[in-house]
C-alpha positions as CSV (number, residue, x, y, z in Angstrom):
1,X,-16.0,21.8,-13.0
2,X,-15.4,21.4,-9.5
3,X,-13.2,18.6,-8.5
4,X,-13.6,17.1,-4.7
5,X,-10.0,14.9,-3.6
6,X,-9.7,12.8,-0.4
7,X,-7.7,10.4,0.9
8,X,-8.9,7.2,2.3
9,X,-7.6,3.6,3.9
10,X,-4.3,3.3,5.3
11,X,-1.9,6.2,4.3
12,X,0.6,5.7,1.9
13,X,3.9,7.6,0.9
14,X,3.3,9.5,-1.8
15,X,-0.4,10.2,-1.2
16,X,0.3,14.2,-0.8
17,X,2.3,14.1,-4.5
18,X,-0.5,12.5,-5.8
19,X,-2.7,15.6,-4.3
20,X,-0.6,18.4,-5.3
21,X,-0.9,16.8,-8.8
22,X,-4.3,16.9,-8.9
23,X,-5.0,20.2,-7.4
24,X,-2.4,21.8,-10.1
25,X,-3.5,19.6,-12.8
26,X,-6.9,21.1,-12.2
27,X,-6.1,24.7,-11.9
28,X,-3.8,24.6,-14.7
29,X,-6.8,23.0,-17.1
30,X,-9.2,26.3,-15.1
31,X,-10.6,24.0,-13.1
32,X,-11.6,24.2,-9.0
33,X,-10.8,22.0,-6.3
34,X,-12.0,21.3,-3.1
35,X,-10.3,18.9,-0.9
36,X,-12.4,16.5,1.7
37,X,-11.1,16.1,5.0
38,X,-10.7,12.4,6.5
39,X,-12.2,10.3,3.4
40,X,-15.5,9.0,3.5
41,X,-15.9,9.8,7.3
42,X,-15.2,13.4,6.6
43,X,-17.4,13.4,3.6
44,X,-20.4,12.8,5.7
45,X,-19.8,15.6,8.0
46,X,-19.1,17.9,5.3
47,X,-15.7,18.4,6.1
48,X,-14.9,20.3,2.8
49,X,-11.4,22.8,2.4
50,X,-10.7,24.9,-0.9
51,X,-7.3,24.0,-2.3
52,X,-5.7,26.1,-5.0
53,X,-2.3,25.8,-6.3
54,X,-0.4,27.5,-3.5
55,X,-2.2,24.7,-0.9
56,X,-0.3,22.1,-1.9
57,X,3.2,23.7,-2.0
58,X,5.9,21.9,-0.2
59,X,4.2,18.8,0.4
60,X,5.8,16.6,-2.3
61,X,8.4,15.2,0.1
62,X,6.2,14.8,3.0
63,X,4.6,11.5,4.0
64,X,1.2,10.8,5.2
65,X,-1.4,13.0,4.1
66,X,-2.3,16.7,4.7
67,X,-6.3,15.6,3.8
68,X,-6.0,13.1,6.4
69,X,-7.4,9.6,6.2
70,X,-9.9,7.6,8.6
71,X,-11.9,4.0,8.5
72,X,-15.8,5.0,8.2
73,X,-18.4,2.3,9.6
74,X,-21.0,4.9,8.8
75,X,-20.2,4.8,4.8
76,X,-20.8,0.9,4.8
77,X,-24.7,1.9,5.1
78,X,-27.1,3.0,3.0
79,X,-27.5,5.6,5.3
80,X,-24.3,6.8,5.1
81,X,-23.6,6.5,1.7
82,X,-26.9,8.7,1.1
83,X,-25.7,11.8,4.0
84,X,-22.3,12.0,2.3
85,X,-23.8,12.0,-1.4
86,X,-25.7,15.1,-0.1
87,X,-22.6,16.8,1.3
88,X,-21.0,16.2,-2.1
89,X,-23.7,17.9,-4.0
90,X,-24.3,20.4,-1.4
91,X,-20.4,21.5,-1.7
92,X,-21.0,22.0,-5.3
93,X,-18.7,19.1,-6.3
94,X,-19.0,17.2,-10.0
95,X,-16.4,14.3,-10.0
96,X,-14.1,12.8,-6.9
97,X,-11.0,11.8,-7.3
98,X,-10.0,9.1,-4.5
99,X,-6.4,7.9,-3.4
100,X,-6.8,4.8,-1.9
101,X,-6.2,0.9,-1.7
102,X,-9.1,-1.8,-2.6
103,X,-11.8,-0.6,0.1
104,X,-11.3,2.9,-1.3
105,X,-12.6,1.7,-4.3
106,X,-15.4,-0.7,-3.7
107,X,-16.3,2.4,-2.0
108,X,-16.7,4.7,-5.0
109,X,-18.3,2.0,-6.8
110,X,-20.9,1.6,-4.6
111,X,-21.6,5.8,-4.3
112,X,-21.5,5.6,-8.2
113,X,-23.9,2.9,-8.2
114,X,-26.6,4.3,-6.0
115,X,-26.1,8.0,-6.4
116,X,-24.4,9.0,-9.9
117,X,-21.6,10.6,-7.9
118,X,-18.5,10.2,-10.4
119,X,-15.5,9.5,-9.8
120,X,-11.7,8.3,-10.7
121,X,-9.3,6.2,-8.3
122,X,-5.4,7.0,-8.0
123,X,-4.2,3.5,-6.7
124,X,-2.6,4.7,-3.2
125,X,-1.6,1.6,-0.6
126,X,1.8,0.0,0.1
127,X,0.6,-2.9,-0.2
128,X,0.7,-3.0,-4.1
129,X,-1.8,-5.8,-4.1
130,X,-4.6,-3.9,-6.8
131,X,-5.1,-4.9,-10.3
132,X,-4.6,-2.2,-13.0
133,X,-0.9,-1.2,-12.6
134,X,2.1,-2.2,-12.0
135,X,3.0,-0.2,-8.5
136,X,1.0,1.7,-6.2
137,X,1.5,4.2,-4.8
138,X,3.8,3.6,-1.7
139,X,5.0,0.3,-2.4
140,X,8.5,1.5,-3.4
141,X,9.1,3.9,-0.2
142,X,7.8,1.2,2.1
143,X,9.7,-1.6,0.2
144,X,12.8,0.6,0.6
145,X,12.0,1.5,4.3
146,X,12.1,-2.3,4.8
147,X,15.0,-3.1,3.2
148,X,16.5,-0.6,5.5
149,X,15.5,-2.1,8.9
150,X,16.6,-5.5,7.4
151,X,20.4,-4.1,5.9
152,X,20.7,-2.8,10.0
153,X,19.5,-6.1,11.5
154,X,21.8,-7.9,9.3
155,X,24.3,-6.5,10.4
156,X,23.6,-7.2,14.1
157,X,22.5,-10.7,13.2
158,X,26.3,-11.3,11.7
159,X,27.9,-10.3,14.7
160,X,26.5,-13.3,17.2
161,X,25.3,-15.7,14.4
162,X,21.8,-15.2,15.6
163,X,18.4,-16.1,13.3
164,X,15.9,-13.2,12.6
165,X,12.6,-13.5,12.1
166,X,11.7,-10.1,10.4
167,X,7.8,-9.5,10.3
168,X,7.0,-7.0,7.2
169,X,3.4,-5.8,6.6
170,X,0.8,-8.0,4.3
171,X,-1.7,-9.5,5.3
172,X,-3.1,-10.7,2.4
173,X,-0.4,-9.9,-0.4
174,X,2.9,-10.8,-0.4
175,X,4.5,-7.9,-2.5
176,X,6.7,-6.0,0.4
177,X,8.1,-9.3,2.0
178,X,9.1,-11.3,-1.8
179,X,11.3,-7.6,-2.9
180,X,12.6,-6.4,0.3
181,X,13.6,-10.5,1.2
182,X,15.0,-10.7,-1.9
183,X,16.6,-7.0,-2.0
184,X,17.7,-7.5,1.7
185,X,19.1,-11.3,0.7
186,X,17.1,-13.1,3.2
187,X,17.8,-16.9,3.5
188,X,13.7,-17.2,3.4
189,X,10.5,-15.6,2.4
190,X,7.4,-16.7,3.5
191,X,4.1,-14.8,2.2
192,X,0.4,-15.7,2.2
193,X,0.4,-16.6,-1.3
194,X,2.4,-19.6,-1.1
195,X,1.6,-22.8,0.9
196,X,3.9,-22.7,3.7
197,X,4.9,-26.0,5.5
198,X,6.4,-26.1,9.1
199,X,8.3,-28.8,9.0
200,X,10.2,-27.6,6.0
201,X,10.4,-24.2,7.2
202,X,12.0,-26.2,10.6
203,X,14.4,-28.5,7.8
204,X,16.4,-25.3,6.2
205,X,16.5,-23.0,8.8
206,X,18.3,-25.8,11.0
207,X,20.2,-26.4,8.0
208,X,21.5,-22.7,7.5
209,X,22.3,-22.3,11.3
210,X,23.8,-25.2,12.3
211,X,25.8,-27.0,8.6
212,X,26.5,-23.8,7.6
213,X,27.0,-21.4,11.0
214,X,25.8,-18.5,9.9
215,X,23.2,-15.4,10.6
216,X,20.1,-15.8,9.1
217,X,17.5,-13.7,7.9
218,X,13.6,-15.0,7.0
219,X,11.1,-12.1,6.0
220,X,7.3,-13.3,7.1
221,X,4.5,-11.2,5.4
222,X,2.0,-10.9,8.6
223,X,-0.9,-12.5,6.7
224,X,1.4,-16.0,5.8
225,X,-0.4,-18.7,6.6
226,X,1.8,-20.0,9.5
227,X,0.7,-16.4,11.3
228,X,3.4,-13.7,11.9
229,X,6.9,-14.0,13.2
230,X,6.0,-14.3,16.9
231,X,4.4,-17.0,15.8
232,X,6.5,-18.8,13.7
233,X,9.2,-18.2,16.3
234,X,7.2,-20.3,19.5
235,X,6.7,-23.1,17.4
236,X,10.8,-23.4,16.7
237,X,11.2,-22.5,20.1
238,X,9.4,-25.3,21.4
239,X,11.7,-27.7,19.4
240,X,14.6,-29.2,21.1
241,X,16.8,-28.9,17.7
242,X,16.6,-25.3,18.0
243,X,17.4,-25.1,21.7
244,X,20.9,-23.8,20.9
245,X,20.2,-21.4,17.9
246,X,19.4,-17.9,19.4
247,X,16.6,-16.5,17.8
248,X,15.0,-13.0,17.3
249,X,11.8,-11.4,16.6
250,X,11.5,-8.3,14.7
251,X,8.3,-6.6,13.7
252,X,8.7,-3.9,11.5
253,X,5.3,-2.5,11.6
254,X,3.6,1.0,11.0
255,X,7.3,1.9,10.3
256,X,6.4,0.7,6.6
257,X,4.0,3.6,6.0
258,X,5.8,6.5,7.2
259,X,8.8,8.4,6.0
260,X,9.5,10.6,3.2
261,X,8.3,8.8,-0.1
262,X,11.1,7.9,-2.5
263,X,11.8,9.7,-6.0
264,X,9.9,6.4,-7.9
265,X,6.9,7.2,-6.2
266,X,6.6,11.1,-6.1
267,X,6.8,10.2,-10.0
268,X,4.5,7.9,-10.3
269,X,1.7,9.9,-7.9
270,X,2.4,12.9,-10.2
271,X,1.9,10.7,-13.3
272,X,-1.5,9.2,-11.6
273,X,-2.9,12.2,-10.3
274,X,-2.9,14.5,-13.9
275,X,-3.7,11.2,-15.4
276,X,-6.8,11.2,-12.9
277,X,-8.1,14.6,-13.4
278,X,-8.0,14.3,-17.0
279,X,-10.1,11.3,-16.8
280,X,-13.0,13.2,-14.9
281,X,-12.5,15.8,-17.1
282,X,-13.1,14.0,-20.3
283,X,-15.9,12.1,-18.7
284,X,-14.2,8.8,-17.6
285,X,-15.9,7.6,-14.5
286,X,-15.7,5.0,-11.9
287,X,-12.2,4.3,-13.4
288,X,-8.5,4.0,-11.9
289,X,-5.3,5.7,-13.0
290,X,-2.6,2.7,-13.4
291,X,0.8,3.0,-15.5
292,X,1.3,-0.3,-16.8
293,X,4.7,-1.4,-18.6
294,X,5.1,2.4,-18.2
295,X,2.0,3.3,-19.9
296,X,-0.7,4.9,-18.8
297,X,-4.6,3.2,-18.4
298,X,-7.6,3.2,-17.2
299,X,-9.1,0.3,-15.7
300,X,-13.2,-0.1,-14.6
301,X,-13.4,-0.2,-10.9
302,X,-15.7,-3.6,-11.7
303,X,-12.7,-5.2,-13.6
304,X,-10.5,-4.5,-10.7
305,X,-11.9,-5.8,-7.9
306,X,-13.0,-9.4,-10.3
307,X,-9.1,-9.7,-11.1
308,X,-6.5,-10.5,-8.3
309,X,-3.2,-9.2,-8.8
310,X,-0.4,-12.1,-9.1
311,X,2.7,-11.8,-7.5
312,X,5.8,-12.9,-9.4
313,X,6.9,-16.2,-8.0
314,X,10.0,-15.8,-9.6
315,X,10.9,-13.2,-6.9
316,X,10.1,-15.8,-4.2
317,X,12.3,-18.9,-5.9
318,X,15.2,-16.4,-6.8
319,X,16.0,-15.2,-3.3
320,X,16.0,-18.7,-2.1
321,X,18.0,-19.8,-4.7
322,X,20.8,-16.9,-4.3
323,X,20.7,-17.0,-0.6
């Protein structure tokens, strides 16, 4: 059996674990493996590399991805889906193996669907916002790269009394922003999932700054519903009552997917990728690898992208109540 892998979506720490899982995992069980260069974008061109065991040394504690990763317009056709189905087959490849976030997937359903091509999913985004497991891959580094950027602002945020507006990535899950707000003991988290109202936002933060004279920290997932820090931060600007309370903008940005990916999710990808390959092997398609309550599963891509993934509010309520 010859087993294709590519990355795809935005990158996540921990994607090139997951790789050097697989590509072992498959030579160990006498298996080939050919890695596809840029996801879906590269699969239509072809762009096809050998990988054997000794291709994926010292990439375990390396960020990003050594396959690359890239958005592909041409995959959303027909068209595209059809060119790339002929590289696949043309390359000699019998199952995929994709490490990606929820476009990823809808992605290989959709090539399973109209052209039989099998495959299994490794859950890769730092977003953590997929059904089927408890973590993704990534979410811990970039929760733990935020928490980092918050610790130092906190620090400088002390020193004058000043309120920080720290903008985390999300845009439609709240995951990073509820555990580094409540790791980083923000006074305030606000994420998309919640329904977020101004003038209370307004009533504590005035409350924290002024009764209480102290630094403040809120963490703002970008997608909240109020928009992103900048915004948030011209609409208390523009209020007289906070005419007096100096206030900063932070945006923590594509900081969140790079760096070196933490111990917790180097395990995990390992876990996920042998857990993958095994899957194609016994003849489990269109499937992801998930570990949940530390076990692992396979979930149907179908019943994945029907269930939303809820956050624990609990996260959300405890770091205001602590704060």
């Amino acid at each position: 059996m010859t087993i294709g892998v590519f990355t795809s979506g935005g990158d996540a720490p921990g994607m090139n674990a997951c790789i050097r899982s697989i590509v072992r995992t498959a030579c160990l069980s006498g298996h080939a493996t050919l890695g596809i260069l840029r996801g879906y974008e590269g699969m239509i061109d072809g762009d096809v590399v050998e990988l054997v065991s000794h291709s994926v040394s010292s990439i375990i504690q390396k960020g990003g991805t050594i396959l690359k990763s890239a958005r592909s317009d041409r995959f959303l056709t027909v068209e595209g889906r059809r060119l790339a189905a002929d590289q696949i087959r043309e390359a000699g490849i019998d199952g995929l193996v994709a490490i990606g976030g929820d476009g990823t997937l809808a992605g290989a359903s959709a090539f399973y669907e109209e052209h039989g091509i099998p495959c299994v999913a490794c859950p890769g985004t730092i977003d953590n916002d997929l059904f089927g497991t408890d973590e993704t891959i990534g979410f811990d580094t970039a929760i733990n790269t935020a928490l980092a950027s918050i610790d130092r602002i906190r620090d400088t945020a002390d020193a004058h009394n000043r309120l920080f507006l720290i903008e985390v990535m999300g845009r439609d899950a709240g995951f990073i922003a509820a555990h580094s707000g409540l790791a980083g003991g923000a006074e305030m988290v606000l994420i998309p999932e919640t329904d977020s109202n101004i003038a209370d936002v307004k009533t504590r933060i005035h409350k924290l700054m002024t009764e209480h004279r102290r630094s403040s920290i809120v963490v703002v997932a970008e997608g909240d519903e109020l928009g992103g820090a900048g915004d948030i931060a011209d609409v208390l600007r523009a209020d007289d009552q906070f005419k007096d309370i100096e206030l900063r903008v932070c945006v923590l940005g594509h900081t969140q997917r790079g760096g070196s990916p933490t111990a917790r999710d180097r395990v995990l990808a390992s876990r996920l990728g042998k857990h993958a390959v095994e899957a194609l092997i016994n003849g489990e398609f269109s499937v992801m690898a998930g570990v949940v309550n530390n076990e692992l599963v396979l979930t149907p891509f179908d019943v994945i992208r029907s269930q939303k993934k809820n956050i624990n509010y609990e996260i959300i309520e405890l770091s205001e109540m602590i704060s």
